[in-house]
N, C-alpha and C positions, 0 to 999 in steps of 0.2 A: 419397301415402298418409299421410305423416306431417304433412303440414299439415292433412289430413282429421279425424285422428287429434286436433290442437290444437285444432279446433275450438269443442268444452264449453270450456276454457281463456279461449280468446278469450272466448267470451258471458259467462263468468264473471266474467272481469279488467275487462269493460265495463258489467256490471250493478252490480257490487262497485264502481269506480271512480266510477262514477256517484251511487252510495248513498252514499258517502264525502264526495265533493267538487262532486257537479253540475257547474255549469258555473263553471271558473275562470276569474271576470273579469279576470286579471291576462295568461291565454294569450289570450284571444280580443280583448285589449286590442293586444296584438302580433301577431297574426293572425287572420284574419276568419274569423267562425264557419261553418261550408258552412250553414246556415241563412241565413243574414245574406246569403251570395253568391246562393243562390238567391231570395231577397227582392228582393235588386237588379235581376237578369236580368229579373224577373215586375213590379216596380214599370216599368222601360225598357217593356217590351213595355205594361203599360197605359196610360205616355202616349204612347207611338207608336202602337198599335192600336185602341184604344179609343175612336172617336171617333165621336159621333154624328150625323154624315152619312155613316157606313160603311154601310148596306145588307147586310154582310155578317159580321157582328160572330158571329155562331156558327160560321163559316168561319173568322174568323180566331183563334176559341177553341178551336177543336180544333186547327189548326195551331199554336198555341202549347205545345197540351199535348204534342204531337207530341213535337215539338222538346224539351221540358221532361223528358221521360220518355228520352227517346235521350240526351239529354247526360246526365240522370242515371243512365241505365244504363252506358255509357260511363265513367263517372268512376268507379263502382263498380267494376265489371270490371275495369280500370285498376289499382285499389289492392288488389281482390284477386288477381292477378297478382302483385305487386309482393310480398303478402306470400306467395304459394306458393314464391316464387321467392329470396326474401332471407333469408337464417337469422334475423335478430329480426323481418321482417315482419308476425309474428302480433302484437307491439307495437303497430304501426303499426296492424291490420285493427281491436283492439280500442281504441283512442285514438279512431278515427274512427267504430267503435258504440257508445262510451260518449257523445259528442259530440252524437247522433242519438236519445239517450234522456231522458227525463223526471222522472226519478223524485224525485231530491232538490230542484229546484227547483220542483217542482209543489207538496210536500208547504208548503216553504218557506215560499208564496207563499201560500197558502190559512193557513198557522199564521199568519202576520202579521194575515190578518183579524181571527181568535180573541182575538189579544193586544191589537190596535188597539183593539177592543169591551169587552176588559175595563178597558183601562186608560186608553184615553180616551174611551168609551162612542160613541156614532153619531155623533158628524162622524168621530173614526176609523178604525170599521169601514169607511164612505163611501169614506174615503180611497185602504184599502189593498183593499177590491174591486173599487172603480174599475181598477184595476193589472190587475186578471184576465178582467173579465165585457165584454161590449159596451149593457150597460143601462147610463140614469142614476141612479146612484147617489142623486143627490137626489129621488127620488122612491120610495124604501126605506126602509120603516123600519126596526127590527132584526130583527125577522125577516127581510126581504126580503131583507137583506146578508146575512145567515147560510145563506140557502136558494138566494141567488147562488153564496155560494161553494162549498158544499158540493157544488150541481150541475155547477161547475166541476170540481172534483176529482175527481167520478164521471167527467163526459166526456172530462176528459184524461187520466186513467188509461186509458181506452181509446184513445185515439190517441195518445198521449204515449208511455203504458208498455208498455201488450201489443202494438199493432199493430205499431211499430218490430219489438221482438223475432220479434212470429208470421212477416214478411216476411223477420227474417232467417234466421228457419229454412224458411221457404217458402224465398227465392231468394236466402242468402247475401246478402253486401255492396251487390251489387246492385239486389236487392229492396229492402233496409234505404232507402238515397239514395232508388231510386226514391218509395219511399212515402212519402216525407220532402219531397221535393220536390213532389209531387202535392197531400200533407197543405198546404204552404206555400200553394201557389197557391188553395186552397180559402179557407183564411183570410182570405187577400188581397182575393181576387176573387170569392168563387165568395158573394158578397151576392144575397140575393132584394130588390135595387135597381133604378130603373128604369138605374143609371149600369152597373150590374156583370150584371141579369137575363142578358143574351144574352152578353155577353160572359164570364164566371164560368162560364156553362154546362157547358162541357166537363168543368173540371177539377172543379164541383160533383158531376159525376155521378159520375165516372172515383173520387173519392177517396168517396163512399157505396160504390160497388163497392169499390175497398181494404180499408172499413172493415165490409163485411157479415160476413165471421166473426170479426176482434176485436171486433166491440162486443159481440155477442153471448157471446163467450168470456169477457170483459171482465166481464156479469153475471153468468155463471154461476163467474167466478173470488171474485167479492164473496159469492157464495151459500155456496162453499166456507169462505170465510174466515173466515165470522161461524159456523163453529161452532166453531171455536176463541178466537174472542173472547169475552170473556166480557161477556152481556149483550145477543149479537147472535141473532138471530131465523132461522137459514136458511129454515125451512118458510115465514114470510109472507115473504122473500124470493124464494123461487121462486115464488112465488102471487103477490105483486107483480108481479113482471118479465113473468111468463106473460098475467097479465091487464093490464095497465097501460102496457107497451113499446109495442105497436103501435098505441096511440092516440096517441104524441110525434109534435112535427110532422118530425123529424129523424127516419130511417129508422135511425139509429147509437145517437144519446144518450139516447135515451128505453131501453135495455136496461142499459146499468151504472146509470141514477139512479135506477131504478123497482127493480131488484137491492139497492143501496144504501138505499137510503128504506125498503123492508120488511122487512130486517136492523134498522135501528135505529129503527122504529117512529114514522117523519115520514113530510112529505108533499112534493114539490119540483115543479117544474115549476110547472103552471097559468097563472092569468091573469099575464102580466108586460108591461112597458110596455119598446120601444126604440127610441131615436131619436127619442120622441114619439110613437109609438105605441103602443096592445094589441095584445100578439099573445092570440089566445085557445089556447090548451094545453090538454090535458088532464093530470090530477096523475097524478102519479106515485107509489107508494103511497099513494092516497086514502084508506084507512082510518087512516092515522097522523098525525101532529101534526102542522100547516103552521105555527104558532108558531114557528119554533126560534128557536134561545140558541146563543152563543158556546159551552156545555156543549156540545152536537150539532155542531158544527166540530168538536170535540177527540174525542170517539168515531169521526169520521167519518174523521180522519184518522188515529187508529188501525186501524181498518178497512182503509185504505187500507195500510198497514204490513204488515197481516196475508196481505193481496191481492198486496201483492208480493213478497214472499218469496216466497210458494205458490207465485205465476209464474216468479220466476226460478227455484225449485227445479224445478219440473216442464219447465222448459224445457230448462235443461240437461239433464237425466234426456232429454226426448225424440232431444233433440241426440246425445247420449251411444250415446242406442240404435242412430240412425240411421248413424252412423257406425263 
């Protein structure tokens, strides 16, 4: 009961921890990040399984995921054991959820665009989006870096910041790994490639399912946000995301961008090139600007400022209540 009790605490010391310092490359330089280890496990299994004279490459993608999701549950359970059981444990539970969230380095990485654009104009920008997006960069122009990153920062707000937390208040420590590890293997693997289509399978679908109530929450938290920002739109945000989300080719990211774009009066998504090719999209608040500026990064991630707070305040509050 009195670890029960620690709970809010923990999500707190981890959300706060994380807003402070993100990820310190000084600790993960002396010990490996659990992202980094489930990277490794998921990189072994795709050149050992992945092979195209398999015949059986979607059999061997759900067995992977199998496997991925039981070790990760497993290690979760583990460490919160470990802290119900140890008088500073809840250190420990919160060291290893602030580790598994997003927030100061998402914001980070996305303001580096902003400043690269102002202060070295587009080879810059080019530079430091390259770092976040999976387009080529040299085929953007400043708009296109700035509607990269933006929609970056819409989608990993939702997988990066709220989905970590909603799983940890779904399924505890447990939850948290698992969705973390899942979220990994999607990245990895889970490409609409002819190297990754069959193989990627599983854990593509397994981490859209993960990710059906945070993305969604995800928009409706950007919706909330922007009426406290000043300058932010809530009503064409909710009319954006309502009309707009279910035409993305992603079942996830088309709700916080189309959330995000009708709050501050742009447009994202649409036609984009990867790898060499069009993908064709639909926009995401279409009635707003597709122009954007280095200006629109810097509101955008205020916005996102605004988003997390409200998350982690109402998280804890629900944490709080439940326990």
């Amino acid at each position: 009961m009195l670890f029960d009790i620690a709970l809010p605490a923990v999500l707190g010391a981890a959300l706060l921890l994380d807003a402070l310092i993100g990820d310190p490359r000084w600790l993960w330089s002396k010990i490996p990040h659990p992202v980094a280890l489930f990277g490794a496990l998921i990189g072994w299994a795709d050149r050992r399984l992945n092979r195209r004279d398999a015949d059986s490459r979607r059999l061997r993608s759900t067995l992977l995921l199998i496997a991925l999701v039981t070790l990760a549950g497993a290690i979760g359970s583990f460490f919160a054991w470990l802290s119900a059981v140890t008088v500073w444990g809840w250190m420990i539970e919160a060291v290893i959820a602030f580790s598994l969230i997003a927030q100061r380095d998402l914001y980070e990485h996305v303001r580096r665009v902003a400043v690269a654009l102002i202060n070295e104009g587009l080879p810059g920008g080019r530079r430091e989006v390259a770092m976040i997006v999976g387009r080529d960069p040299q085929a953007l122009d400043e708009g296109g870096v700035c509607r990269a990153a933006i929609e970056s920062l819409a989608e990993n707000f939702a997988d990066g910041v709220v989905a970590p937390v909603f799983w940890y208040l779904v399924a505890g420590l447990p939850g948290l790994v698992i969705y973390k590890a899942v979220n990994t293997a999607d990245s990895m693997i889970g490409h609409k490639t002819d190297h990754y289509l069959a193989f990627g399978w599983a854990s593509a679908r397994f981490d859209d399912l993960l990710n059906l109530v945070p993305s969604r929450l995800s928009g409706l938290i950007f919706i909330v946000a922007s009426v406290a920002m000043p300058g932010g739109d809530p009503k064409e945000a909710a009319i954006a995301m309502w009309r707009d989300a279910p035409g993305h080719k992603s079942p996830s990211a088309g709700w916080p961008e189309a959330a995000l774009a009708g709050a501050l009066g742009i447009a994202l998504a649409g036609p984009r090139r990867y790898h060499g090719e069009m993908v064709r999209d639909a926009w995401m608040g279409r009635n707003g600007r597709a122009r954007c500026t280095a200006a629109d990064i810097q509101r955008s991630l205020a916005l996102y400022v605004y988003a997390c707070v409200l998350w982690g305040l109402t998280a804890i509050a629900v944490l709080t209540w439940a326990v």
